[in-house]
C-alpha positions as CSV (number, residue, x, y, z in Angstrom):
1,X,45.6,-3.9,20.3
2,X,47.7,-5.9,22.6
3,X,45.5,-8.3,24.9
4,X,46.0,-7.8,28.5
5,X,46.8,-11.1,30.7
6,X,47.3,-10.9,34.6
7,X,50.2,-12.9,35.7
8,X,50.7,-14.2,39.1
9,X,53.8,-15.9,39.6
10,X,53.5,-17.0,42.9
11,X,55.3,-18.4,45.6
12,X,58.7,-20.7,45.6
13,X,59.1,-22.2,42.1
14,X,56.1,-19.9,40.6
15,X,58.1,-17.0,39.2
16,X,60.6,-19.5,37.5
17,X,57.9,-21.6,35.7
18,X,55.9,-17.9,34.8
19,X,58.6,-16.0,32.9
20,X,59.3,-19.7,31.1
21,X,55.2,-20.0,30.2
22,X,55.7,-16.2,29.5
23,X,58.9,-16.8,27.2
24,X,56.9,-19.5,25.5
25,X,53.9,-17.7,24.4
26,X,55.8,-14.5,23.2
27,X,57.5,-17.0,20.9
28,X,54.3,-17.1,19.0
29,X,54.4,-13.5,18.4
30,X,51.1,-12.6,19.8
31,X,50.7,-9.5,21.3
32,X,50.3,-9.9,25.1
33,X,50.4,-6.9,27.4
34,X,51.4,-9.1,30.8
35,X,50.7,-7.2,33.8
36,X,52.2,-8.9,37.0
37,X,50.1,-9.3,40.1
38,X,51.5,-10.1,43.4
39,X,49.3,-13.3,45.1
40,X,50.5,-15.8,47.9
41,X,52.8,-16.2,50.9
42,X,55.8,-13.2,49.1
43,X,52.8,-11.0,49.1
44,X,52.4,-10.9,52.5
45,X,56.0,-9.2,52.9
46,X,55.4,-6.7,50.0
47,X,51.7,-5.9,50.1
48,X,50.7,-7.2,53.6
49,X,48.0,-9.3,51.9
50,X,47.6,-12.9,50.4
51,X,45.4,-11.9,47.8
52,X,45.5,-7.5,47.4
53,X,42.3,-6.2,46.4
54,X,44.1,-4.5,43.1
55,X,44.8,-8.3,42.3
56,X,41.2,-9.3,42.3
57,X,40.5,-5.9,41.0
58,X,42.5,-6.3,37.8
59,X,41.5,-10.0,37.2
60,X,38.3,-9.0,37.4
61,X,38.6,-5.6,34.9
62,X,40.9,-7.5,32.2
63,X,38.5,-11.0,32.3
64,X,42.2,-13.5,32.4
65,X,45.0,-14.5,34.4
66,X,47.9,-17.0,34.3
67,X,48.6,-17.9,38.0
68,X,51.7,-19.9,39.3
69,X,52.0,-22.0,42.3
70,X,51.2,-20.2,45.6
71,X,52.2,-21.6,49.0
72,X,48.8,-22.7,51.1
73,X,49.7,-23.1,55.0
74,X,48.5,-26.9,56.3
75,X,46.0,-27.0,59.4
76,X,46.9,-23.0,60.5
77,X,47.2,-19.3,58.6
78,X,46.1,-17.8,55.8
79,X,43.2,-19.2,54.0
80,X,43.7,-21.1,50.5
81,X,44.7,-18.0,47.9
82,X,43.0,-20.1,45.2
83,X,39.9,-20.9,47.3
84,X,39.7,-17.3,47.9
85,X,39.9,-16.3,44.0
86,X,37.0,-18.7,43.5
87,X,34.8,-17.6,45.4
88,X,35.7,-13.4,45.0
89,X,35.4,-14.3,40.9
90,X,33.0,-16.8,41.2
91,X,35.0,-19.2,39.3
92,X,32.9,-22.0,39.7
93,X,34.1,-24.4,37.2
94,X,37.6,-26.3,37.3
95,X,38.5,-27.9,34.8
96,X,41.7,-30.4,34.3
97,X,41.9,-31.8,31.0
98,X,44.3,-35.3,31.8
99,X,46.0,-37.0,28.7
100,X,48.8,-39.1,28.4
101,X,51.8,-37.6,27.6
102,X,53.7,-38.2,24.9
103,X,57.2,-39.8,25.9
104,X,56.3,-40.1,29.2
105,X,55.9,-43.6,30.6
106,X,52.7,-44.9,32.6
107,X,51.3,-47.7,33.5
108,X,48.7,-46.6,31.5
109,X,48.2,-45.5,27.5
110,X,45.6,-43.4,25.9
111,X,44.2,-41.8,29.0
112,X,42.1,-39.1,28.3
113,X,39.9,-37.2,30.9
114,X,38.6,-34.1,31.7
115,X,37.6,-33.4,35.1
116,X,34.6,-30.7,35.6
117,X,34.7,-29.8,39.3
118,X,32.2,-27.2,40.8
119,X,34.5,-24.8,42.5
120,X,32.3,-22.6,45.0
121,X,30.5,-24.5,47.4
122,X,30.6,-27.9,49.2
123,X,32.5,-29.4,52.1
124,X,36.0,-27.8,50.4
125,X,34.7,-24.3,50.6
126,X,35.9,-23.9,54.4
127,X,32.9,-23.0,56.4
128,X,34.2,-24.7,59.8
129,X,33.6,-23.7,63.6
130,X,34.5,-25.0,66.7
131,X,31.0,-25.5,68.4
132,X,33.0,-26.1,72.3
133,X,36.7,-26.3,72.7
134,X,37.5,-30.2,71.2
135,X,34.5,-29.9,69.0
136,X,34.9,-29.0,65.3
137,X,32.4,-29.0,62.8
138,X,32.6,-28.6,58.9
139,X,29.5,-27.5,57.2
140,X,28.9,-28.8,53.4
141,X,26.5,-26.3,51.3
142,X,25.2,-26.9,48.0
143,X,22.7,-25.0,46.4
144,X,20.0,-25.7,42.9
145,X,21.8,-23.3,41.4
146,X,24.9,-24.1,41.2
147,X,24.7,-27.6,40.8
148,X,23.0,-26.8,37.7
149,X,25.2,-24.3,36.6
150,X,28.1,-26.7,36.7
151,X,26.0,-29.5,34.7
152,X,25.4,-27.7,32.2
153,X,28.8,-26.0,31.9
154,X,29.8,-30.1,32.1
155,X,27.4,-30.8,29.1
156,X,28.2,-27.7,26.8
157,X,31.6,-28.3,27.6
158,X,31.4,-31.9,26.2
159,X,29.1,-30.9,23.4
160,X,31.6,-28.4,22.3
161,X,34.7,-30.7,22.1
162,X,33.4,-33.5,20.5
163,X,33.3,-35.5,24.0
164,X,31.0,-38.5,24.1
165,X,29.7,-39.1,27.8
166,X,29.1,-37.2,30.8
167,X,30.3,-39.3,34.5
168,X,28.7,-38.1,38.0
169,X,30.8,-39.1,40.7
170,X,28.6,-39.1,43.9
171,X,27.8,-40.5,47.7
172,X,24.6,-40.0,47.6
173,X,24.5,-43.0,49.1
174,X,25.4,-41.3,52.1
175,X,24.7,-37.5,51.7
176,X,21.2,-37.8,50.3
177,X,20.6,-34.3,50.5
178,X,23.6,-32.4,49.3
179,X,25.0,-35.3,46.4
180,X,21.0,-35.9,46.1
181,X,20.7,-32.4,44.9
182,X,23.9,-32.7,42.8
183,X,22.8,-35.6,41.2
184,X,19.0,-34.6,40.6
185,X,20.1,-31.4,38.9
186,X,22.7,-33.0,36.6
187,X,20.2,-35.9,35.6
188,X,17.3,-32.9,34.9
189,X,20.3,-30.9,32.9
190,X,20.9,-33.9,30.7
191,X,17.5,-34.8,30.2
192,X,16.5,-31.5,29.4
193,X,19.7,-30.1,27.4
194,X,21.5,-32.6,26.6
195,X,19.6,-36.0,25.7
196,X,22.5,-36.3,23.0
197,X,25.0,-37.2,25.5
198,X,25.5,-40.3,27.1
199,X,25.4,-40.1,30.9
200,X,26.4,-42.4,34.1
201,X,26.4,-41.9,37.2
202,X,28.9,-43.4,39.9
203,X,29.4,-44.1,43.5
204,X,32.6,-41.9,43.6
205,X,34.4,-44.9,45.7
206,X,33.8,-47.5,43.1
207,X,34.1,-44.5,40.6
208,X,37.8,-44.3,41.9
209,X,38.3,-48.1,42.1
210,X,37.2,-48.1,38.2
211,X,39.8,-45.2,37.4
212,X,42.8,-47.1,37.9
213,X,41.0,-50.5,36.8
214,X,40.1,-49.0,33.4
215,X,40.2,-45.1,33.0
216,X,39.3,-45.5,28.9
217,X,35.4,-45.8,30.1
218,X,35.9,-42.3,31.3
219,X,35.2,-39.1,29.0
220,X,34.0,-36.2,31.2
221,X,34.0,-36.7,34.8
222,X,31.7,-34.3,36.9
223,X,32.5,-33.7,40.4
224,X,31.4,-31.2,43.5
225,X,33.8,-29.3,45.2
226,X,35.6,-31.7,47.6
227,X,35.3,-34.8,45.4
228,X,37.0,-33.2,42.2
229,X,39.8,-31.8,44.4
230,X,40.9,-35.2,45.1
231,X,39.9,-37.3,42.0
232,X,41.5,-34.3,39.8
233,X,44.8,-35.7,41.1
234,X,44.0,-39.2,40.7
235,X,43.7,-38.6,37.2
236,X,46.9,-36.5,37.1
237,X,48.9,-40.1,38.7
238,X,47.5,-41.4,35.4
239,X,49.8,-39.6,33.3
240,X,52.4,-39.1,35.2
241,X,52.0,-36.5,37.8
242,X,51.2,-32.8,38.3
243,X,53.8,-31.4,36.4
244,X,52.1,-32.3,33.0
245,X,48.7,-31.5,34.1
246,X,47.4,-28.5,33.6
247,X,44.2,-26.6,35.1
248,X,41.9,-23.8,35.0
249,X,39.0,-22.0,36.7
250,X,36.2,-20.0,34.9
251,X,33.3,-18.0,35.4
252,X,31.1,-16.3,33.4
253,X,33.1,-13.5,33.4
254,X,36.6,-14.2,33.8
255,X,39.2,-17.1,33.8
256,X,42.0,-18.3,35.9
257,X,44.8,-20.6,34.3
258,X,47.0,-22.3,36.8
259,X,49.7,-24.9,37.2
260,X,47.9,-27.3,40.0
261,X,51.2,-28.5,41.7
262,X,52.7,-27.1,44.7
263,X,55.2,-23.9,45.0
264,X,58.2,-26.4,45.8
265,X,60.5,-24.2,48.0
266,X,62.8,-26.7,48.4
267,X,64.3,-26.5,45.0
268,X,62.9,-22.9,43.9
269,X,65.9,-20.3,42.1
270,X,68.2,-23.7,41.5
271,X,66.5,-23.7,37.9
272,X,65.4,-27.3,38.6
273,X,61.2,-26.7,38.2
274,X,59.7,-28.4,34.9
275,X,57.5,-25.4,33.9
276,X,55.1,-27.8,31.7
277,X,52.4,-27.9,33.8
278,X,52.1,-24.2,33.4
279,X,53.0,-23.7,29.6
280,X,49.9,-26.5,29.0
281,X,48.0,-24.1,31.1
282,X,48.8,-21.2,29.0
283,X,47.7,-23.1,26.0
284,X,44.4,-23.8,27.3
285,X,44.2,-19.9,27.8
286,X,45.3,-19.1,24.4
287,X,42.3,-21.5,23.3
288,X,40.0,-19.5,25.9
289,X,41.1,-16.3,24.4
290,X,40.6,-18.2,20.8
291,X,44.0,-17.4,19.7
292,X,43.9,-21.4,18.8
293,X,46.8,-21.7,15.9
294,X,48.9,-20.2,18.6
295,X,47.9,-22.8,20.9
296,X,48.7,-25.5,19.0
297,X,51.9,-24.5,17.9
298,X,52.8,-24.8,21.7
299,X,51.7,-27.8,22.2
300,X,52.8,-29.6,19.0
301,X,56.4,-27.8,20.3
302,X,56.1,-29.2,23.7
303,X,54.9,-32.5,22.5
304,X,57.9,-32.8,20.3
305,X,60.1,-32.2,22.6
306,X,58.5,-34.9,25.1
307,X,58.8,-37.7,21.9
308,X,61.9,-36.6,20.8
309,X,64.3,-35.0,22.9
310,X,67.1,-36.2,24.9
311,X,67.9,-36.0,28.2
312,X,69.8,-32.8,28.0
313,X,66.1,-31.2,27.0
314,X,63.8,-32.8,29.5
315,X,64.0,-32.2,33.0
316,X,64.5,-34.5,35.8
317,X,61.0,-35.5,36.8
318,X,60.6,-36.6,33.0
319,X,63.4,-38.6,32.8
320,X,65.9,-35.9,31.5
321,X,68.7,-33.9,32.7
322,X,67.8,-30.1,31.9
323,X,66.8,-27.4,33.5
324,X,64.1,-24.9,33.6
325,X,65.2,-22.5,31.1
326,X,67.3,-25.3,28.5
327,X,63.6,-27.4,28.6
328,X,61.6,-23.9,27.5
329,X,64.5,-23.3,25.3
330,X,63.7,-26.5,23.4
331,X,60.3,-25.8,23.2
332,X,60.9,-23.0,21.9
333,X,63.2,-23.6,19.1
334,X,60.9,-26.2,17.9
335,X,58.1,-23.5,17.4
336,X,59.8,-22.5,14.8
């Protein structure tokens, strides 16, 4: 039977970059139902709604999606789509594995990282009121739970790929309490779970300072809400930007894979959006869905293409001259 995977192509550049991650995983030949969800600032005009209830209805039935870009309003409107899928899915771990890329030149080499951010509570999860008019205050929640749920996801998630070390970015320093709590429960996980592991902790501004000193001392990085959103993206500059970064948000029941850059409108329909961020995506699904000899064939295509290729099959932001659909066509015909 055909697996069933929810795709959400978003806003501006998202459906272009979703039928090109879709095009590239039917070359495998898998089986994949895709049933199209409508999410973001276009669903507004269609369903009247930034995130439908069927949406979260049929993420949550089928247990996977593939999510493109959506358009987030800055300072007024809607609230975040993908802060909202977190919390209604309890998708409370992010994960952005960051490598270097392949044909595309840093000032770094060998960077490999994998950010572990808790995704459902903290400063970032948008409790805010305004107490009297001029007065705004932004409440930052973290609970035993949790924190300990995403330490040990950190840990098993190490554990499981072979990963060596464990990094706590923290200000408990400053926020005794709420980092305190963060930090006491992934110091108790470790001890009790995972003595095997090595693990460091780290002021997260000296933390950041060390990134772009050295980021080979950094295996697994862990992160609450706020701090991962930002050092997430860090580690993307690494490697060369967002759009060869990919991401994902799991639960215990479901799973949301998503291309972390923005929706782009400026140069949406002009077939100009490098669609990598969200084929690398894809491939981290297939592995989540354990179809892994699919996933590798995609990324052994893509990384070709990144070593290899000329400029007529890399696009613009890589250093190449082709489009969104001539750069998935060369991944493609590499897959064989």
């Amino acid at each position: 039977m055909p697996t069933t995977v929810c795709l959400i192509p978003g806003d501006g550049i998202g459906p272009e970059v979703a039928e090109a991650a879709r095009r590239v995983v039917e070359a495998t030949g898998l089986a994949i139902n895709w049933l199209e969800l409508p999410a973001g600032a276009a669903s507004v005009e269609t369903h009247g709604d930034v995130l439908p209830p069927e949406t979260v209805e049929a993420i949550s039935a089928h247990g996977v999606a593939l999510k493109g870009p959506v358009t987030t309003p800055i300072g007024e409107g809607f609230t975040s789509v993908n802060v909202q899928l977190r919390k209604r899915l309890n998708l409370y771990a992010a994960v952005r594995p960051v490598r270097s890329m392949p044909g595309v030149r840093t000032r770094y080499d060998n960077v490999e990282v994998v950010v572990v951010r808790e995704n459902t509570e903290g400063l970032y999860s948008g409790i805010e009121n305004e107490i009297v008019p001029g007065i705004v205050q932004s409440l930052k929640i973290a609970t035993r739970p949790a924190c300990e749920r995403i330490a040990r996801f950190a840990f098993d998630y190490a554990r499981a790929r072979g990963r060596r070390k464990v990094t706590v970015f923290h200000k408990a320093n400053i926020m005794k309490k709420s980092d305190g709590l963060f930090l006491d429960c992934a110091r108790n996980v470790h001890e009790m779970e995972a003595p095997d592991l090595d693990y460091e902790e780290m002021i997260i501004d000296n933390g950041c300072m060390q990134l772009v000193r050295d980021p080979g001392q950094f295996d697994v990085l862990l992160l609450e809400n706020l701090y991962g959103d930002v050092v997430s993206d860090l580690c993307a500059g690494l490697v060369g930007g967002l759009g060869v970064v990919p991401g994902s948000n799991i639960g215990d029941d479901c799973a949301v894979f998503e291309a972390v850059h923005g929706s782009a409108p400026d140069i949406a329909g002009q077939d100009l959006a490098n669609p990598l961020a969200l084929i690398m995506s894809a491939v981290m699904m297939l592995n989540h869905l354990g179809e892994t000899a699919a996933a590798d064939r995609i990324k052994f295509a893509y990384d070709a293409v990144l070593e290899e290729g000329g400029p007529e099959e890399r696009t613009r932001d890589i250093g190449g001259t082709a489009g969104t659909r001539a750069f998935t066509d060369a991944i493609i015909q590499r897959m064989g």
